[in-house]
C-alpha positions as CSV (number, residue, x, y, z in Angstrom):
1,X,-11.6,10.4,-19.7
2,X,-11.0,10.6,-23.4
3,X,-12.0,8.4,-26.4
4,X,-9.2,6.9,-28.3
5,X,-9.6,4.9,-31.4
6,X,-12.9,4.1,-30.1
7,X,-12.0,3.0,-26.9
8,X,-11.8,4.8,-23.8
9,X,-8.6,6.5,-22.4
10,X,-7.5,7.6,-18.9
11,X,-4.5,10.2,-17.7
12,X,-2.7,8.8,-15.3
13,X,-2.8,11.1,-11.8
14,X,-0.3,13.4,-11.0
15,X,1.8,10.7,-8.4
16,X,1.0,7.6,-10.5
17,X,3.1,8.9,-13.8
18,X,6.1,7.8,-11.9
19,X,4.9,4.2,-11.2
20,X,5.8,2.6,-14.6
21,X,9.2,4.6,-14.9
22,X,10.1,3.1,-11.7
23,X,9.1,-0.4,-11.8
24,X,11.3,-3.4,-11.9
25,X,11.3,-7.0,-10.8
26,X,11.7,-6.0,-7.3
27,X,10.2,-3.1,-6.7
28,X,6.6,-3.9,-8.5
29,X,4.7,-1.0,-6.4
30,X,1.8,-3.6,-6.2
31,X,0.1,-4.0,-3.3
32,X,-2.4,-6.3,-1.8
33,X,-5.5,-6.1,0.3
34,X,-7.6,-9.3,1.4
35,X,-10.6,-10.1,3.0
36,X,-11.6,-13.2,5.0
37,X,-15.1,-14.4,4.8
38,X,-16.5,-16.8,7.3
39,X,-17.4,-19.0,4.4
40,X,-15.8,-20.8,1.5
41,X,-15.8,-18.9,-1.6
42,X,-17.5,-19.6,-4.8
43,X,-15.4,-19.1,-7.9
44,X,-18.0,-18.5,-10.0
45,X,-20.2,-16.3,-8.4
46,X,-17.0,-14.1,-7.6
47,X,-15.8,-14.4,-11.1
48,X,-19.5,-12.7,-12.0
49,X,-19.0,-10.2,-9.3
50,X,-15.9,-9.0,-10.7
51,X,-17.5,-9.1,-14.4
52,X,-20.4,-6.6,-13.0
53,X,-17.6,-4.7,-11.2
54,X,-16.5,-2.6,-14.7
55,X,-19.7,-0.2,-15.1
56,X,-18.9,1.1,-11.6
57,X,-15.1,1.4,-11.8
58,X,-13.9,1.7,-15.3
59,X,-10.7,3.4,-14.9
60,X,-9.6,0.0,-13.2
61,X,-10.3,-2.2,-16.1
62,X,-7.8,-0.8,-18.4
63,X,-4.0,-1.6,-19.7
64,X,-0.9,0.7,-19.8
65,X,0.2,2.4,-22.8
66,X,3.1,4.5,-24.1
67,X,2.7,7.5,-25.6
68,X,5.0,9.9,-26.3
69,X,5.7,11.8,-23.4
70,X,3.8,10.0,-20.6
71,X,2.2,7.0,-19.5
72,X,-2.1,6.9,-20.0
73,X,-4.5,4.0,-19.5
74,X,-6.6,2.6,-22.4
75,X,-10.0,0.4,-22.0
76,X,-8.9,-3.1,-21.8
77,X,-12.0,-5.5,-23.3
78,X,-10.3,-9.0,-22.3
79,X,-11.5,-10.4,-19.5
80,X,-10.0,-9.8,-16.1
81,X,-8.6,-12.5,-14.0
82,X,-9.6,-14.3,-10.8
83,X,-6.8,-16.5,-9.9
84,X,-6.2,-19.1,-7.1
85,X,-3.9,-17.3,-4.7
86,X,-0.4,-17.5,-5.5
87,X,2.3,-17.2,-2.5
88,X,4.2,-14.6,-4.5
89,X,2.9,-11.5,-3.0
90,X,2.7,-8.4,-4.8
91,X,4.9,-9.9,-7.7
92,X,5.6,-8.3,-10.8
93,X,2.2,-8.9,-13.5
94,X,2.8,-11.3,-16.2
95,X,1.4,-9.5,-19.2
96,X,-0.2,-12.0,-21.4
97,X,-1.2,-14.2,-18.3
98,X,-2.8,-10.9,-16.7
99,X,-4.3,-9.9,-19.9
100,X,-2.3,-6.5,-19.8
101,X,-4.3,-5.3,-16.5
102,X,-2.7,-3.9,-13.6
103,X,-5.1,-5.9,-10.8
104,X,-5.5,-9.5,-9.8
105,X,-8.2,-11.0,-8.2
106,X,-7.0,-14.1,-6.2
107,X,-8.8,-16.7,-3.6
108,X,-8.0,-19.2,-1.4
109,X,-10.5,-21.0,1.0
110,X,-12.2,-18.0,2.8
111,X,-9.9,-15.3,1.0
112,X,-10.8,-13.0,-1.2
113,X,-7.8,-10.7,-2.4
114,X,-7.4,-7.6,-4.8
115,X,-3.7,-7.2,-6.0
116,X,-3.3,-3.4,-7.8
117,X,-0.9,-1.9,-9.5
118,X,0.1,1.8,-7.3
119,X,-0.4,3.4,-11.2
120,X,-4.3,2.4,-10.5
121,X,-4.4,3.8,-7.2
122,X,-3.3,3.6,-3.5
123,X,-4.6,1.7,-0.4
124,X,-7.9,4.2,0.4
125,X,-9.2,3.4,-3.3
126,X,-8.1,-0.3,-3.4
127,X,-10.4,-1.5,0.2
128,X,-13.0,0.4,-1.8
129,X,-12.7,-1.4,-5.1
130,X,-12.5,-4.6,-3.2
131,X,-15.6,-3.9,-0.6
132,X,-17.5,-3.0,-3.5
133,X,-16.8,-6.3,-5.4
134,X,-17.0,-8.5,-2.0
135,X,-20.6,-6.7,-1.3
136,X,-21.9,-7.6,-4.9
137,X,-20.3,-11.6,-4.3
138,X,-22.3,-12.1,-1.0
139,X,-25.4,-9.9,-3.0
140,X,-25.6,-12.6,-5.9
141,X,-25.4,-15.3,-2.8
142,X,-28.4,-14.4,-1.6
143,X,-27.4,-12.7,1.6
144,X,-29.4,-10.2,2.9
145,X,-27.4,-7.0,3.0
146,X,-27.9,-3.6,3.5
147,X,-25.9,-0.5,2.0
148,X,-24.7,2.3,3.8
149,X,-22.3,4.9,2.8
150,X,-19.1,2.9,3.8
151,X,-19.8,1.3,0.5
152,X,-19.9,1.8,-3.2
153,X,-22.2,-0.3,-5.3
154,X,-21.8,-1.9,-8.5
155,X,-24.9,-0.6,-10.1
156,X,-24.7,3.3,-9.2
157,X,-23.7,5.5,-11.8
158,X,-20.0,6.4,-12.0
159,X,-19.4,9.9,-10.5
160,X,-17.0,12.4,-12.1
161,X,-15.5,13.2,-8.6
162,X,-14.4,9.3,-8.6
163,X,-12.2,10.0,-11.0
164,X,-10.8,12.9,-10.7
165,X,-6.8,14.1,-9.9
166,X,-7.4,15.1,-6.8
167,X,-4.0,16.6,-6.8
168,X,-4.0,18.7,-9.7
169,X,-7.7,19.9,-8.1
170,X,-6.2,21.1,-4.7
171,X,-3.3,22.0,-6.8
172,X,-2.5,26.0,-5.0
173,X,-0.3,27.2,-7.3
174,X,2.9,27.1,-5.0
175,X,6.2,26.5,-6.2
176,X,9.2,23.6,-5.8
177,X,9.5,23.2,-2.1
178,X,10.7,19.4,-2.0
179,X,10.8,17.8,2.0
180,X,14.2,17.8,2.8
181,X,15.0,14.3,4.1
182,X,18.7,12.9,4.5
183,X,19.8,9.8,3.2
184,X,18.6,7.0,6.0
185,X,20.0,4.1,7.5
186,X,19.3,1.0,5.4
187,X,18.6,-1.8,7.3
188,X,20.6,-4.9,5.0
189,X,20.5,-8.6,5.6
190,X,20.2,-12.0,3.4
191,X,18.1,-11.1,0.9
192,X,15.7,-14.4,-1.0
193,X,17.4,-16.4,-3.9
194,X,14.9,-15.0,-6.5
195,X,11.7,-12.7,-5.9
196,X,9.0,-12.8,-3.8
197,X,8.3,-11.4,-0.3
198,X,8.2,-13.3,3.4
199,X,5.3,-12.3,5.0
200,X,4.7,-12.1,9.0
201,X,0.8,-11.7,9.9
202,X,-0.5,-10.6,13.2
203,X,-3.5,-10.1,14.6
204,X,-3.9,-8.1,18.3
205,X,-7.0,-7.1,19.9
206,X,-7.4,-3.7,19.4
207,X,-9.2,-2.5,22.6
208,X,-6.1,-4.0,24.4
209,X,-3.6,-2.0,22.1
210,X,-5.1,0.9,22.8
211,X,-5.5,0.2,26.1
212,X,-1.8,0.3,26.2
213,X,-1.1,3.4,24.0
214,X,-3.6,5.7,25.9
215,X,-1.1,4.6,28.5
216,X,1.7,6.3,27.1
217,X,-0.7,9.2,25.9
218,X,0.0,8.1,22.2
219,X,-1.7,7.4,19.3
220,X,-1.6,3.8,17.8
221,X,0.7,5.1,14.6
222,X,3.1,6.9,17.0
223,X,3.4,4.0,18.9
224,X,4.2,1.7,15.6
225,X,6.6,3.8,14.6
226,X,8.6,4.3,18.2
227,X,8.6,0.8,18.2
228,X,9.9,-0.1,14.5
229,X,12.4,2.6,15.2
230,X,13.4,1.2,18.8
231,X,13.5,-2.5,16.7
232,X,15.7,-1.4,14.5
233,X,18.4,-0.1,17.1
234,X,17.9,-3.4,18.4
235,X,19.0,-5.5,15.5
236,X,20.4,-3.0,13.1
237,X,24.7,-2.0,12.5
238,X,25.3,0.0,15.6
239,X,28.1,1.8,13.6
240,X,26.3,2.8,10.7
241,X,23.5,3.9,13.1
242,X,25.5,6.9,14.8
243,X,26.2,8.1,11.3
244,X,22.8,8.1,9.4
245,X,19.0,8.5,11.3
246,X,16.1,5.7,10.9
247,X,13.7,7.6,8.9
248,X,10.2,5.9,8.2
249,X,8.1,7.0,5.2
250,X,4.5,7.2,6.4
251,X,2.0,7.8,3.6
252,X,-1.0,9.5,4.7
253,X,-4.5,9.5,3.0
254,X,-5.6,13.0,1.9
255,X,-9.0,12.4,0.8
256,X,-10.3,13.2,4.6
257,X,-8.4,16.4,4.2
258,X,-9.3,17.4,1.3
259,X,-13.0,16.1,0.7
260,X,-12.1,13.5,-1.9
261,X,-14.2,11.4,-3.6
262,X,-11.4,9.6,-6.0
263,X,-10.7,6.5,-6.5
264,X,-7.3,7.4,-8.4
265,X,-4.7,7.9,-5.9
266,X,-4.5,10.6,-3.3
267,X,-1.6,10.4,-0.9
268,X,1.7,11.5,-0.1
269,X,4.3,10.5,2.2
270,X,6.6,12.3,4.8
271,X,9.5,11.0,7.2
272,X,10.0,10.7,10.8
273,X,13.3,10.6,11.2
274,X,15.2,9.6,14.6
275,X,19.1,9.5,15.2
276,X,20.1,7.0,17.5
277,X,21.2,8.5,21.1
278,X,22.0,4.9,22.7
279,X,22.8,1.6,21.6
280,X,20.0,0.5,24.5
281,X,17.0,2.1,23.4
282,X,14.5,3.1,25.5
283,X,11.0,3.5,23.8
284,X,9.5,6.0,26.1
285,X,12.2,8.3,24.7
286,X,12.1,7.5,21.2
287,X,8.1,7.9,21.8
288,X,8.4,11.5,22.8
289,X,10.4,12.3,19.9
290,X,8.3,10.9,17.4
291,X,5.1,12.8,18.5
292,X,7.5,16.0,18.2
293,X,8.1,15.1,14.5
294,X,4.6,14.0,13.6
295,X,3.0,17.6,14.5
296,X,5.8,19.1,12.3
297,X,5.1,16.6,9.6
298,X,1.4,16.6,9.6
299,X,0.8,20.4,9.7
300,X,-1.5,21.2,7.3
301,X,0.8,23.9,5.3
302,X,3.9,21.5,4.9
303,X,1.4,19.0,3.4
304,X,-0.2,21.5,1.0
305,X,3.5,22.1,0.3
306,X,4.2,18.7,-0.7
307,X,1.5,18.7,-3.4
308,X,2.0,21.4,-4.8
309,X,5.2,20.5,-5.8
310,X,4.3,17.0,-7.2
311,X,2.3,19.2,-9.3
312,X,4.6,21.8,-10.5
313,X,7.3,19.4,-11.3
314,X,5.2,17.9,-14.3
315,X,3.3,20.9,-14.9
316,X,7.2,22.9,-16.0
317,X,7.4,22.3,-19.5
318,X,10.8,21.2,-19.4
319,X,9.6,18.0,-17.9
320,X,5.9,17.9,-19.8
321,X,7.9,17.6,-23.3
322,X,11.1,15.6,-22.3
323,X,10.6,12.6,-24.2
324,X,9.7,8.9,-22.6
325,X,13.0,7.1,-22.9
326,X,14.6,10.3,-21.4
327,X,12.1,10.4,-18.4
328,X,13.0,6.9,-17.4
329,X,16.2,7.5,-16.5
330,X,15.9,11.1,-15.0
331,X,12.7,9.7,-12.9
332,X,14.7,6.6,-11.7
333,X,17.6,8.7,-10.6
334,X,15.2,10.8,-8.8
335,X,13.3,8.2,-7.3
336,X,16.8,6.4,-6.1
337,X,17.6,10.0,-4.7
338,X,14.2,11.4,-3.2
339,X,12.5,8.1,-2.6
340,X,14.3,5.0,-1.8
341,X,17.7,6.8,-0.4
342,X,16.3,8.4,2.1
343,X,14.1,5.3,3.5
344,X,14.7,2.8,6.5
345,X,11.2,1.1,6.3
346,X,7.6,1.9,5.3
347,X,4.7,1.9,7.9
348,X,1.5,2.5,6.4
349,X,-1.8,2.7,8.5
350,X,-4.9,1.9,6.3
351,X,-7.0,2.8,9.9
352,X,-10.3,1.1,10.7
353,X,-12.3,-0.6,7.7
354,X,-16.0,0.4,7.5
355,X,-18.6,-1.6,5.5
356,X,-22.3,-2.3,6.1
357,X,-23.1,-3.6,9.9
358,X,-25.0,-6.3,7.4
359,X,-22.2,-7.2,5.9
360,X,-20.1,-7.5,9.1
361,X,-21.3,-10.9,9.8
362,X,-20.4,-12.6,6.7
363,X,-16.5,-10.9,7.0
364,X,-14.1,-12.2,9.5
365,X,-11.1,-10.1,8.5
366,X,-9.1,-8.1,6.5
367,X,-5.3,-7.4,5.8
368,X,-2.9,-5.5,4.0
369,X,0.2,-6.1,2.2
370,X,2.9,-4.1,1.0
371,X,5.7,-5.2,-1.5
372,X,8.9,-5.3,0.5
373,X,11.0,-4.5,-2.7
374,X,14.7,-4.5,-0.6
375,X,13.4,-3.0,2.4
376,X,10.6,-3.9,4.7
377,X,7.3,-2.4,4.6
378,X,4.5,-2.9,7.1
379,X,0.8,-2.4,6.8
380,X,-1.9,-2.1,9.5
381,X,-5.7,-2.0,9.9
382,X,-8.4,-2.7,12.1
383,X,-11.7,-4.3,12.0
384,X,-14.2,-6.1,14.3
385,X,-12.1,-5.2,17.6
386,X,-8.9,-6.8,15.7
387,X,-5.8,-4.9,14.5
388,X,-3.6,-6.4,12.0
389,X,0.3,-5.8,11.5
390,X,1.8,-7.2,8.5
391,X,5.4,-7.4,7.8
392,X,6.9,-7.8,4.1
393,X,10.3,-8.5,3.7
394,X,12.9,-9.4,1.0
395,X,15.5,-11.1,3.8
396,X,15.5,-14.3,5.6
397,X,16.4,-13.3,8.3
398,X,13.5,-12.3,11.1
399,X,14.9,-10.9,14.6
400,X,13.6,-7.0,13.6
401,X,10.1,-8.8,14.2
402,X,10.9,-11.0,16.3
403,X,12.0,-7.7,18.4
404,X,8.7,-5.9,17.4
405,X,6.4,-8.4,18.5
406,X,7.8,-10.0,21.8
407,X,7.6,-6.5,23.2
408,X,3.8,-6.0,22.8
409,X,3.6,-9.6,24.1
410,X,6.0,-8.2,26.9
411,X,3.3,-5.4,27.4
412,X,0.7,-8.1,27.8
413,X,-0.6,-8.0,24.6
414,X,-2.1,-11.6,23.0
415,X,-0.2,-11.5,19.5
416,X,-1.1,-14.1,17.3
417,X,1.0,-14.6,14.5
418,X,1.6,-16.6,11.1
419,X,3.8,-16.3,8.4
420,X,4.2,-17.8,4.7
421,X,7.4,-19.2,6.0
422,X,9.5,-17.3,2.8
423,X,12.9,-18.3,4.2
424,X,11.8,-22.1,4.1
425,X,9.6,-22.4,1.0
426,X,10.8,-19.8,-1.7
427,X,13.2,-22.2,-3.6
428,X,10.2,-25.0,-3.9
429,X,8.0,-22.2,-5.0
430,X,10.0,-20.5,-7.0
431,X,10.6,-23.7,-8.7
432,X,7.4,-24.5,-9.1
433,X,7.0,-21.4,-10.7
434,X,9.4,-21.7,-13.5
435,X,8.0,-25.3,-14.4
436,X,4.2,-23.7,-14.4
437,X,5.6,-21.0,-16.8
């Protein structure tokens, strides 16, 4: 943290540099994460929890800037925006109708949702930004509440650990050792006249899922991810499959790991990558497979690996002083090459959500969504003995989930599901959009 001109300025952390280099109208690399109270919400009284929010969490309430070389975040003084919820989900910010900043509060009835920018910050400091903020709304209610350590509060003192780069900290000193990954099978279908994302929401109970999963002597990712793969084998191009494996990008949190405090991202991704033996899949099989390639992913030295070489790539002064318009296009063309390429799908697993047991009874829910960009993306989480499985997509067409989620009802699992219906509404909304513009 820095003073510029007499207003504060932020680096950006060592994986969010890549965020606005990257961006377009499809892939935004926003992300959303909601919360369902078990009453109506107050516009105002959020609006003023959001307002009180800034002490606590500065280095969210700021706008991108170009310099040079990089990216860096300055204070932004207009005010932030609460908006009624829109049904494009994770959409590109508007600018001058965001106020420049890279987060979006939103409501609907019960809802209370926090759309951020991945240059902000991943999934592990978003549910914290948003807790904290949903805490304060049900404080200036008059709810009786009481804090724990699952939550931060809007009146502590900022910490310098919660914004710190966490990945130039734990930063070894190895060299370039990129992950190699092949190129993936891309699952392709219909894609939406204009942007936005079709959404399929689920909600199972969780004791029942893992009822089923300690069946199979799994874990509940594993099991995910055998069965997006065995889903995909299902529905995708047989043909293309026996050329190129399904490999799914899983991020995984490191604060946990490493001891982090930060509210800036800390993640990184690896693959599990499966090459389709039959054209009738059987997910026992795939199962066993996948558990082989998440002990060789997850080890502890291949992940220390990883970081190290997010952090020597811009710490090489070759890259440091390449100029900004340059950087676009060599970043892109690595990010097409190292990151999109080499992706079927992206399953992420926030895990359980913890707050306060006091503030348990005023939340019903909560849910995660990913932008789908041109490929789909799920998110899952857990709270209050209910795990929820979204699906983003850019395509109308739905048999992958339809696949996914008749087997767990096979399995005897109650799925309950909804949808924004994206396929039937997207040309009434995205009308509607161009005449509110």
């Amino acid at each position: 943290m820095s003073g510029h001109q007499g207003l504060k300025w932020y680096k950006l952390d060592k994986a969010a540099k890549i965020y606005p280099l990257v961006t377009n109208e499809r892939y935004t690399y926003n992300f959303r994460v909601s919360a369902i109270l078990k009453e109506k919400i107050n516009e105002e009284i959020l609006y003023q929890a959001i307002l009180d929010s800034r002490k606590r969490f500065p280095m969210f309430f700021v706008k991108l800037k170009r310099g040079l070389f990089w990216y860096y975040f300055e204070e932004n003084l207009l005010p932030p925006i609460l908006d009624i919820e829109s049904p494009f989900i994770c959409s590109k910010k508007d600018e001058y109708f965001n106020n420049k900043y890279l987060f979006t509060f939103l409501y609907y009835d019960k809802r209370i949702s926090l759309e951020i920018n991945h240059a902000l910050t991943d999934g592990g400091g978003a549910i914290m930004f948003l807790n904290a903020v949903v805490y304060h709304y049900l404080e200036l209610l008059g709810k009786e509440l009481t804090p724990d350590d699952n939550i931060m509060l809007v009146n502590d003192q900022l910490h310098y650990k919660d914004v710190e780069d966490s990945y130039a900290k734990n930063y070894s000193g190895g060299g370039l050792n990129p992950p190699k990954t092949p190129n993936a099978y891309i699952y392709k279908g219909k894609t939406f006249k204009g942007f936005g994302s079709g959404v399929i929401d689920s909600y199972i109970n969780s004791k029942e899922l893992i009822t089923l999963v300690k069946s199979e002597d799994s874990s509940i990712t594993k099991y995910v991810v055998a069965l997006l793969i065995y889903s995909i084998i299902i529905n995708g191009n047989k043909k293309k499959l026996r050329k190129k494996p399904i490999n799914i990008c899983v991020p995984i949190n490191l604060r946990s790991i490493y001891n982090s405090k930060t509210l800036n991202n800390f993640s990184l991704t690896f693959y599990i990558s499966y090459q389709m033996k039959s054209e009738e899949p059987n997910l026992n099989d795939i199962l066993k497979e996948v558990e082989v390639e998440f002990i060789k992913k997850r080890d502890l030295k291949k992940i220390q690996a990883t970081l190290d070489t997010v952090c020597v790539i811009q710490r090489k002064s070759i890259v440091k002083f390449i100029p900004l318009p340059i950087k676009y296009i060599l970043f892109k063309i690595g990010y097409t090459v190292f990151g999109r390429l080499p992706t079927t799908i992206t399953f992420s697993n926030f895990g359980v959500v913890k707050i306060p047991e006091s503030m348990e009874k005023h939340v019903e829910s909560f849910s995660f969504y990913m932008g789908s960009g041109m490929k789909h993306a799920v998110a899952m989480n857990s709270y209050a003995g209910k795990t929820s499985i979204v699906f983003s997509r850019a395509f109308v067409d739905t048999k992958l989930e339809e696949t996914f989620f008749k087997f767990l009802s096979s399995k005897g699992l109650d799925v309950e599901v909804t949808s924004n219906y994206w396929e039937k509404n997207s040309k009434r909304f995205f009308k509607q959009f161009l005449i509110k513009k």
